[in-house]
N, C-alpha and C positions, 0 to 999 in steps of 0.2 A: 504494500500500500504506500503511496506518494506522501510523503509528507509535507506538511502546509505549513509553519507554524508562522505566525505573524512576527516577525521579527521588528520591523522599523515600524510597529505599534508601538511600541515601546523603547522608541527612540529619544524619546525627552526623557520619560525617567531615566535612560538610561547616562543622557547628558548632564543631569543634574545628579546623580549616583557620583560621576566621573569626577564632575567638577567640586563635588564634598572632599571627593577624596585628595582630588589635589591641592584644596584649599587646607587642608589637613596637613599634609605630605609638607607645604610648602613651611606652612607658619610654624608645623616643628624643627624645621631643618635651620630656620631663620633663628626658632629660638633656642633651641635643644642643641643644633648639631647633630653630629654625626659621632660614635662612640669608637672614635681610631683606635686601633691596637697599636698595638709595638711596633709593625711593620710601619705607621704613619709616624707614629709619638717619640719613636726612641725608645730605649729603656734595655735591661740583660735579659740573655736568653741564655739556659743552664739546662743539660740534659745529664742525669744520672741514672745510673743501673741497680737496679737490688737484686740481691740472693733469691728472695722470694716476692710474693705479691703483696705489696702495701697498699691500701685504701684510700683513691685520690685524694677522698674529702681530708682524712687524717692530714698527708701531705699538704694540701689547701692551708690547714686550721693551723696547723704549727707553725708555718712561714708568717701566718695572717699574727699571729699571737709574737711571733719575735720583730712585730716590727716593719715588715716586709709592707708594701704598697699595692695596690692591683694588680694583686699574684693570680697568674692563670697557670693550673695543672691540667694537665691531659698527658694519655700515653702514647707513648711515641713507638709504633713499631708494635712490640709484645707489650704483657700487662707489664711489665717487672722493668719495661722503659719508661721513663716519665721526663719530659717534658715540662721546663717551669718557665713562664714568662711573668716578667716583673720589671714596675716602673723606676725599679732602683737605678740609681749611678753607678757605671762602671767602675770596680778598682778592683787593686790585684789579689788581692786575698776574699773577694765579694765568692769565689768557689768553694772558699774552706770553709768560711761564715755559713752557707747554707749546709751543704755537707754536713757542720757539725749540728746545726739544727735537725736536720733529717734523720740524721741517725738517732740522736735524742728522742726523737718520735715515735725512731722504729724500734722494736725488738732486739737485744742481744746478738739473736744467732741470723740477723738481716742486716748484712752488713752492703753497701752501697758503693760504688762508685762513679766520679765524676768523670762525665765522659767528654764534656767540652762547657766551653763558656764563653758564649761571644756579648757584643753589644751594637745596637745598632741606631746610630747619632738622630738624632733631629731633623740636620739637615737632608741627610738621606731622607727620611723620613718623608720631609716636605717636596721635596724633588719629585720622591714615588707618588707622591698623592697627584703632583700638577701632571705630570705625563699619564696618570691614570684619566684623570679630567680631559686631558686634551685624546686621548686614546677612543674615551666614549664620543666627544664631538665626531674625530675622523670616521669611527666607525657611522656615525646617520648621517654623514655630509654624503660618506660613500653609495652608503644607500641611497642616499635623495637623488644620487648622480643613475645606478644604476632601474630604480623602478622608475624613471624617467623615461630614462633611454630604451626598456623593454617595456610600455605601456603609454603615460601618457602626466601631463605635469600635476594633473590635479590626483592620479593617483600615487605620484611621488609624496606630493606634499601630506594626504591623506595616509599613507604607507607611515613617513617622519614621524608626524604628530600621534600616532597609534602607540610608535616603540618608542618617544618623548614621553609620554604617558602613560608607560609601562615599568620605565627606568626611573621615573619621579618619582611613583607611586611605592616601588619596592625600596628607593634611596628614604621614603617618606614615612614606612611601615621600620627600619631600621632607624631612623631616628627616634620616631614614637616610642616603642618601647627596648630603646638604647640597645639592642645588639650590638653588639662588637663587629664593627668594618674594618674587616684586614685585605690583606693583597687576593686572599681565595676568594673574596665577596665581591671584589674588582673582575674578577675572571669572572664571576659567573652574571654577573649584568654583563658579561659582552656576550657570554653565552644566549641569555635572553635576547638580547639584539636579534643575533641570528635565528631561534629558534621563532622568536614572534615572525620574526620575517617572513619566514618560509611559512607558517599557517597565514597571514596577510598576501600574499604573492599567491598561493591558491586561489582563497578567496575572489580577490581580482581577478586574476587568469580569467576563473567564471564566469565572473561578474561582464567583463568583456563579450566574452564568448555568447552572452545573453543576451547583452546592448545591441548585439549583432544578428541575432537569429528569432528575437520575439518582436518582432516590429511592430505589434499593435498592443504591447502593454504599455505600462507607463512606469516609469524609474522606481518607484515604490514595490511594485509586483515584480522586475528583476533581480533587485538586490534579496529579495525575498525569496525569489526561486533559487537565487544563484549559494545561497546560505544553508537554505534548505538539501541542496546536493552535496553543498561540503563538510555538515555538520554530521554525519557518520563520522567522516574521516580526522575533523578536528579532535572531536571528540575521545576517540579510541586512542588517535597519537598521545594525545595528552594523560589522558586515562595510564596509560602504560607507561608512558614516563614520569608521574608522580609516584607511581608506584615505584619504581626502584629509587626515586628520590626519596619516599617516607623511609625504604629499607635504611636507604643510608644515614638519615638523619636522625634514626633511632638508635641502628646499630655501628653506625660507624665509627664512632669514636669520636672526638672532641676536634681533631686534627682537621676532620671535614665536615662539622657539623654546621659552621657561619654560612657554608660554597651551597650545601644541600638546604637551608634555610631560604637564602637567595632564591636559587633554582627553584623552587618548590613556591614558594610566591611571584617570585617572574612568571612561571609557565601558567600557574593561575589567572592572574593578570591578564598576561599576553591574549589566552584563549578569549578570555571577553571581550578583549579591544580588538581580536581577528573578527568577534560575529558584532561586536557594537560601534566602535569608534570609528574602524577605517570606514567602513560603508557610510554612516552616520554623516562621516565627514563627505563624502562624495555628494552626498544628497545636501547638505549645507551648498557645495562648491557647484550645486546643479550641474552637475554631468549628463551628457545628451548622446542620444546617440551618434550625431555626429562627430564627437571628441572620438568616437576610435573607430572612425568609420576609414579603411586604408584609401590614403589621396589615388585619385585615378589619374591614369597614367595618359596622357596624350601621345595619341600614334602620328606620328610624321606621317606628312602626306610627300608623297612622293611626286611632284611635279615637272619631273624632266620630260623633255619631247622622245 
């Protein structure tokens, strides 16, 4: 059986849905921030080894109790690798300081060691953050250049503004409730980029392919049909990839749980603004059929005697 569903009925709500959320997104990013890690902030990074398995929180609690500053534990690797980020100052003995706390915590017969300890400066820090920033522009200028060039300007600009408001939104939900934005959170908004892309670039495809072959609807009944044909296919991709992104973000360990966080609200996102925003926007930008109808070709007339 065909499916119908009215899709751009509920294109205002679905505008004013949008524009809560980015009004949201924005005002905490203005007020809140963004909750840099190490990777932006600076700060040591200490990985030790144990005999046996000690209990993060423990490791957490003893660092938090001697003093230590937004200490993140996670294991690195196996359980009995642990992984300590902290916004402490570098200095030379900052390995044996923790070391002897850690041991202090542990057991007797869990003896540790220290397996490196580096730091990583501010301005590094700052640097990574600006090329991160300029990384996200290059990647949608990109795009605006290529669904341009394979379609047509108003569905560039609709395409843009789809995965601008997919990448605010999830920059927006990471501020709200302070996540930790490290360099993995960076990778995976550019992931979302791309992935929204490709469920919007279907979309279109369709959408076209409709503009073109239903000559007697009217732009409301194509974005409508063209929605309705790819909303199997949106659906299930996404369905399937949040699923191995819950695995990960349960069981994966602390190492990828900010990247699988990202991803698993990106792909969210994204799927709504592939069946609400980009269409949404076309019909704002009155798209006709004429916009993609291919220019006809003038045949030379061949005039010689």
């Amino acid at each position: 059986m065909k499916k119908a569903f009215d899709f751009m009925k509920l294109r205002y709500a679905a505008m004013v849905f949008s524009g809560l959320l980015l009004l949201a997104s924005i005002g905490s990013l203005a007020v809140q921030g963004l909750n840099f890690g190490l990777d932006f902030t600076g700060g040591t990074l200490l990985e030790v080894q144990y005999d046996k398995v000690q209990p993060v929180d423990q490791i957490s609690t003893a660092l938090q109790a001697a003093g230590y500053k937004d200490v993140t534990v996670q294991t690195f690797g196996s359980e009995t690798d642990i992984l300590v980020r902290m916004s402490e100052s570098f200095r030379d003995n900052l390995g044996n300081e923790v070391l002897a706390v850690l041991q202090g915590a542990a057991t007797a017969d869990n003896k540790l060691t220290l397996l490196r300890s580096e730091f990583v400066g501010a301005n590094v820090g700052e640097e990574l953050r600006d090329q991160g920033g300029l990384a996200l522009l290059l990647a949608l200028a990109v795009v605006m250049i290529y669904v341009a060039a394979r379609f047509q300007l108003k569905f560039s600009v609709g395409a843009v503004m789809a995965l601008f408001h997919d990448v605010l939104i999830t920059l927006g939900l990471f501020s709200i409730f302070q996540w930790e934005f490290d360099l993995t959170v960076l990778a995976a908004l550019l992931a979302v980029i791309g992935y929204s892309l490709n469920d919007t670039i279907v979309v279109a495809d369709r959408i076209r392919e409709n503009f073109r072959t239903m000559r007697r609807s009217d732009p409301i009944e194509i974005m409508n049909d063209a929605l309705n044909q790819t909303l199997d296919r949106t659906l299930m991709t996404s369905f399937t990839t949040v699923l191995v992104l819950l695995a990960l973000l349960f069981v994966g360990g602390e190492l990828i749980h900010n990247f699988a966080m990202a991803l698993t609200v990106g792909i969210v996102i994204g799927t709504y603004s592939s069946i609400y925003v980009a269409a949404s926007l076309l019909l704002l930008m009155k798209l006709t059929r004429e916009d993609l109808m291919p220019p006809e070709v003038e045949e030379e007339i061949d005039d010689r005697p």
